[in-house]
N, C-alpha and C positions, 0 to 999 in steps of 0.2 A: 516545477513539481507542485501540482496540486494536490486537495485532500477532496476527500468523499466522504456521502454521508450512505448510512446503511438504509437498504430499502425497509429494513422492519424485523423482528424477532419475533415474528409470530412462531409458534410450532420448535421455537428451541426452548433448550431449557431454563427454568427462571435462574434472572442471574446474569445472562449472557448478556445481554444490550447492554446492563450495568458495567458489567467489566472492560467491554466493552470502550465504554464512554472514559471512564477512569482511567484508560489505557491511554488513549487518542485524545491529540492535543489542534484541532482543527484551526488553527490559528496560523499567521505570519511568523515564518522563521522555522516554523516545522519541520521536523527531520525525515517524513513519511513519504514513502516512494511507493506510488501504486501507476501498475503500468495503465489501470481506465484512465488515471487521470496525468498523463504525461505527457508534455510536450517538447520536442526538442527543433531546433534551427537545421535543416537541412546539411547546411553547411559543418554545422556540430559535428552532427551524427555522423557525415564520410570523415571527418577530420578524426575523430575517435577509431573508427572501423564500425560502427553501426553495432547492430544487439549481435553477440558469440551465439553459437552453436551451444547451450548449457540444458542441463537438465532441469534448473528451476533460476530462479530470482534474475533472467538475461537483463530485467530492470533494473536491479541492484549493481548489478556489473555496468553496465551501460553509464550512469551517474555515477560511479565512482570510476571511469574512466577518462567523464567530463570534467568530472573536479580535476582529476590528477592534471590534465590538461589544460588546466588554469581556465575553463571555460564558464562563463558567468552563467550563476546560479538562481534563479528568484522561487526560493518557497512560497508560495502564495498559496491564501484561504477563502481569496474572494471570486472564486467559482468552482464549489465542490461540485464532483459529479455525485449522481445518485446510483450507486452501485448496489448489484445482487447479492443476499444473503444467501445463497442459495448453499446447502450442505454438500453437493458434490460439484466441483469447480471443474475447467477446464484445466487447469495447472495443478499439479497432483500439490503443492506446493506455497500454493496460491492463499489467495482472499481466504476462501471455505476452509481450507486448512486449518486457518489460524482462529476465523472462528471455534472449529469445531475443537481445537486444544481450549481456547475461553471456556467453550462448553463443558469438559470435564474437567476443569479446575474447580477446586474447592473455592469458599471468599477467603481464605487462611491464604490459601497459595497466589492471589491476586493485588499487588501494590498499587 
């Protein structure tokens, strides 16, 4: 499971890259699951049943499918992809989503 870096906060609101960064821990051992940057072993994947039929996060499910499966795990940060900021995402659910929640948080509401 790799991490990604954002293509850029142009055009959001200020604030956003910040919370952003604050948020997201791009390092080894990371607990971030982004399907741009996921790779699994072929063999994994039919072992598990591959990604469900879900309405959002089939990544999320997929990887704690592997885990449950006792199937070795390596978080790795040493090759982020560089992923779209873009405000309307393909996954109603996705990337852009979670930006766009960043975006209306206040800095009170962001840890």
């Amino acid at each position: 499971m790799g991490t990604i870096t954002p293509d850029g906060f142009d055009g959001w609101p200020p604030g956003t890259g910040a919370r952003f960064a604050r948020n997201y821990e791009p390092r080894t051992g990371h607990r971030h699951i982004h399907g741009a940057n996921l790779g699994v072993r072929a063999d994994a994947y039919a072992a598990v049943g591959g990604f469900r039929t879900l309405s959002a996060h089939e990544d999320v499910d997929l990887v704690a499918h592997l885990e449950n499966a006792a199937r070795p795990i390596v978080w790795g940060a040493h090759a982020p992809v560089r992923t779209s900021t873009r405000r309307a995402g393909r996954a109603a659910e996705g990337f852009a989503a979670y930006l766009r929640g960043l975006a209306e948080r206040t800095p009170e509401e962001t840890g």
